[in-house]
Backbone as numpy.savetxt, mean C-alpha at the origin, in Angstrom:
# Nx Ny Nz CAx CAy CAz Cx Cy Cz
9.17 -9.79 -5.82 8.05 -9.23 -5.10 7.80 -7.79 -5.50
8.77 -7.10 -5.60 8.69 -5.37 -5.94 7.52 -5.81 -7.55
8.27 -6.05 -8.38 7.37 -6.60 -9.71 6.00 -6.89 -9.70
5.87 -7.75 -8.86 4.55 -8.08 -8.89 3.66 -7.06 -7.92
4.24 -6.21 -6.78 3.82 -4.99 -6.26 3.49 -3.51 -7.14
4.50 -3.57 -8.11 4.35 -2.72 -9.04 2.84 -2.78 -10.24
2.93 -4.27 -10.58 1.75 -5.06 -11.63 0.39 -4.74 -10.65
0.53 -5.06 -9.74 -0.54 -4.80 -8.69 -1.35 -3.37 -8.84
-0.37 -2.28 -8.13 -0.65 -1.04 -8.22 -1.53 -0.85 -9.63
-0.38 -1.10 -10.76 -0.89 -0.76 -12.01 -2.33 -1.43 -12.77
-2.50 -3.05 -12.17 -3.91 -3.32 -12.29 -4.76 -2.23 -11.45
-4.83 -1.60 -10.34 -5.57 -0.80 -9.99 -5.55 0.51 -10.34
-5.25 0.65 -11.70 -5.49 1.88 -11.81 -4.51 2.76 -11.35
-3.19 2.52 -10.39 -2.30 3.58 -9.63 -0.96 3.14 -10.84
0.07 3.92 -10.14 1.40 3.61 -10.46 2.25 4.20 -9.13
3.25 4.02 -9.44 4.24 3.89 -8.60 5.43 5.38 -8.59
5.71 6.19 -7.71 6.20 7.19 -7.95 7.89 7.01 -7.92
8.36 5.55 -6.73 9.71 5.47 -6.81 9.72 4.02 -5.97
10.60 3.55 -6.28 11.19 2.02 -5.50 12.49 2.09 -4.91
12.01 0.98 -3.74 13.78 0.58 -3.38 13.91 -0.79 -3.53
14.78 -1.47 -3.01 14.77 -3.29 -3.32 13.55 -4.01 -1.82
13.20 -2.65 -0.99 12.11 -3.39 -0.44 10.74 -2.14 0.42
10.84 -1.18 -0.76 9.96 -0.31 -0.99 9.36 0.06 -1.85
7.66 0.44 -1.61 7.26 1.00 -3.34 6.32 1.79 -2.90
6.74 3.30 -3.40 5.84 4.50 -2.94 5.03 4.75 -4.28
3.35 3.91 -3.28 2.32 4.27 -4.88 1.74 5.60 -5.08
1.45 5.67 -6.16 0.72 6.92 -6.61 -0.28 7.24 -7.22
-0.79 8.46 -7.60 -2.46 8.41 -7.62 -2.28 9.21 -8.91
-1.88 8.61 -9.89 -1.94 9.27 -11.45 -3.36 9.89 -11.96
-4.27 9.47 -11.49 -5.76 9.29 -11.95 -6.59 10.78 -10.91
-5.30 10.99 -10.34 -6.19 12.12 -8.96 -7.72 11.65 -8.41
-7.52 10.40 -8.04 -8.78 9.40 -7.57 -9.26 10.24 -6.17
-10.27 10.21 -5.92 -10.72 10.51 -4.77 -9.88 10.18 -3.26
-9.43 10.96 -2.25 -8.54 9.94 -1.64 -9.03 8.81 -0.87
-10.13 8.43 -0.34 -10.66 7.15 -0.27 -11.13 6.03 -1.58
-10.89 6.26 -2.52 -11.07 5.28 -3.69 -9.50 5.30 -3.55
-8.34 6.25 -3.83 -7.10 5.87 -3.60 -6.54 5.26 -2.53
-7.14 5.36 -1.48 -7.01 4.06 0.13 -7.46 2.42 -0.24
-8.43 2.50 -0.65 -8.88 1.77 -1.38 -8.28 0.41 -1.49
-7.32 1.48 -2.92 -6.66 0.81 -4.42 -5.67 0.15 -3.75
-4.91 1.17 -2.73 -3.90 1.39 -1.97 -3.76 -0.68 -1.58
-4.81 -0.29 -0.55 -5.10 -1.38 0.19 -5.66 -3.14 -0.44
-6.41 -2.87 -1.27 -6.08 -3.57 -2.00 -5.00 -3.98 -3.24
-3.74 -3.37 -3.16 -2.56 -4.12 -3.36 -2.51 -4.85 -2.12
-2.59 -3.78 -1.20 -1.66 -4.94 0.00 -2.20 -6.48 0.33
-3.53 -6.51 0.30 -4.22 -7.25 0.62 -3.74 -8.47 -0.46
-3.76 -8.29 -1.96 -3.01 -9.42 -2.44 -1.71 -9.93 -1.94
-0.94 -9.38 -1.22 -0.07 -10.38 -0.82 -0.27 -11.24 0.58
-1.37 -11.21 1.24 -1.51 -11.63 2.59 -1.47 -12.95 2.10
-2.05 -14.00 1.10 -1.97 -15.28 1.20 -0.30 -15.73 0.60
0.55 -14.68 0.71 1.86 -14.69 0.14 2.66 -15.11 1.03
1.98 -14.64 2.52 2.85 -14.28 3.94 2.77 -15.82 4.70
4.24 -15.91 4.66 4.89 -16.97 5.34 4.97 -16.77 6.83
4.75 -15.70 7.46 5.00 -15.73 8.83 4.06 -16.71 9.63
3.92 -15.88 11.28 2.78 -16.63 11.67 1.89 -15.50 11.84
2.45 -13.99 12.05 1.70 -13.27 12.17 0.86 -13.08 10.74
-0.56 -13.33 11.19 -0.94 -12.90 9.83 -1.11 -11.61 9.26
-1.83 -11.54 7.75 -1.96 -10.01 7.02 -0.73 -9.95 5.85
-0.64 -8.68 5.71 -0.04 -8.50 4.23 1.41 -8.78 4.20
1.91 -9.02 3.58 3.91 -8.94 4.04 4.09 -7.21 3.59
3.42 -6.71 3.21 3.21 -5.22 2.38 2.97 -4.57 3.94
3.66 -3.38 4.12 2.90 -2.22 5.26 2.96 -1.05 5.11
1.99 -0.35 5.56 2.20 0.89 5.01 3.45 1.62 5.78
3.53 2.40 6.03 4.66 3.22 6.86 4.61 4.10 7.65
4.62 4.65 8.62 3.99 5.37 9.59 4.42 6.79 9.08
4.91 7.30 8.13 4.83 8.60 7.78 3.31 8.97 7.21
2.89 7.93 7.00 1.29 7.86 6.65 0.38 7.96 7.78
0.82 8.26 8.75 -0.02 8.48 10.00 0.54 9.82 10.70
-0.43 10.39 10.89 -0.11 11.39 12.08 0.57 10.80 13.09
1.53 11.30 13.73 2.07 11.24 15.30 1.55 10.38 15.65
1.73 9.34 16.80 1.07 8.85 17.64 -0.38 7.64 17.42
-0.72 8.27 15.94 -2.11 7.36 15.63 -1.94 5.63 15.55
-0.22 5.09 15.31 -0.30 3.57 15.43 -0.86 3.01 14.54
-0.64 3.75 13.60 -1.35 2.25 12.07 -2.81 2.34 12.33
-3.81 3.42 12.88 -4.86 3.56 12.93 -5.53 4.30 11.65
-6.32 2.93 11.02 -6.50 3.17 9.85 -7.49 4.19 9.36
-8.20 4.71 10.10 -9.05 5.89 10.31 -8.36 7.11 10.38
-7.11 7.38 10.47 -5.96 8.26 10.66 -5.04 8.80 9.32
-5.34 7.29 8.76 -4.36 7.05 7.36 -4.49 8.57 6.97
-3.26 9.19 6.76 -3.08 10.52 5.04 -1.71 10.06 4.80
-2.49 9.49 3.37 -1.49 9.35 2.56 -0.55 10.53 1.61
């Protein structure tokens, strides 16, 4: 999964600044606008939603709440990446 998260990023134009065996902090090589980089962002994640075995649906990918101000809750209007 990291692999094909990585291939992902890199079809869009991003790359990847560092990994763990179930992390991947992308990056904005291209200094993209930061909503074209939300974007890109998001569409990685979005390729893995038909991946996700749960019941909850959406991506098996999430972003991380250091990407949110305090308190905002995955409010995507909030996102700084």
């Amino acid at each position: 999964m990291l692999a094909l998260a990585e291939r992902s990023a890199i079809g869009q134009g991003l790359d990847w600044a560092f990994c763990d065996t179930d992390s991947l902090a992308i990056a904005n090589p291209a200094a993209l606008p930061e909503s074209e980089f939300i974007k890109r962002v998001l569409a990685v994640c979005a390729w893995f939603e038909p991946l996700n075995p749960y019941e909850a649906k959406g991506s098996i990918l999430q972003l991380e709440k250091v990407d949110f101000p305090a308190g905002a809750d995955q409010a995507m209007d909030k996102l700084d990446p």
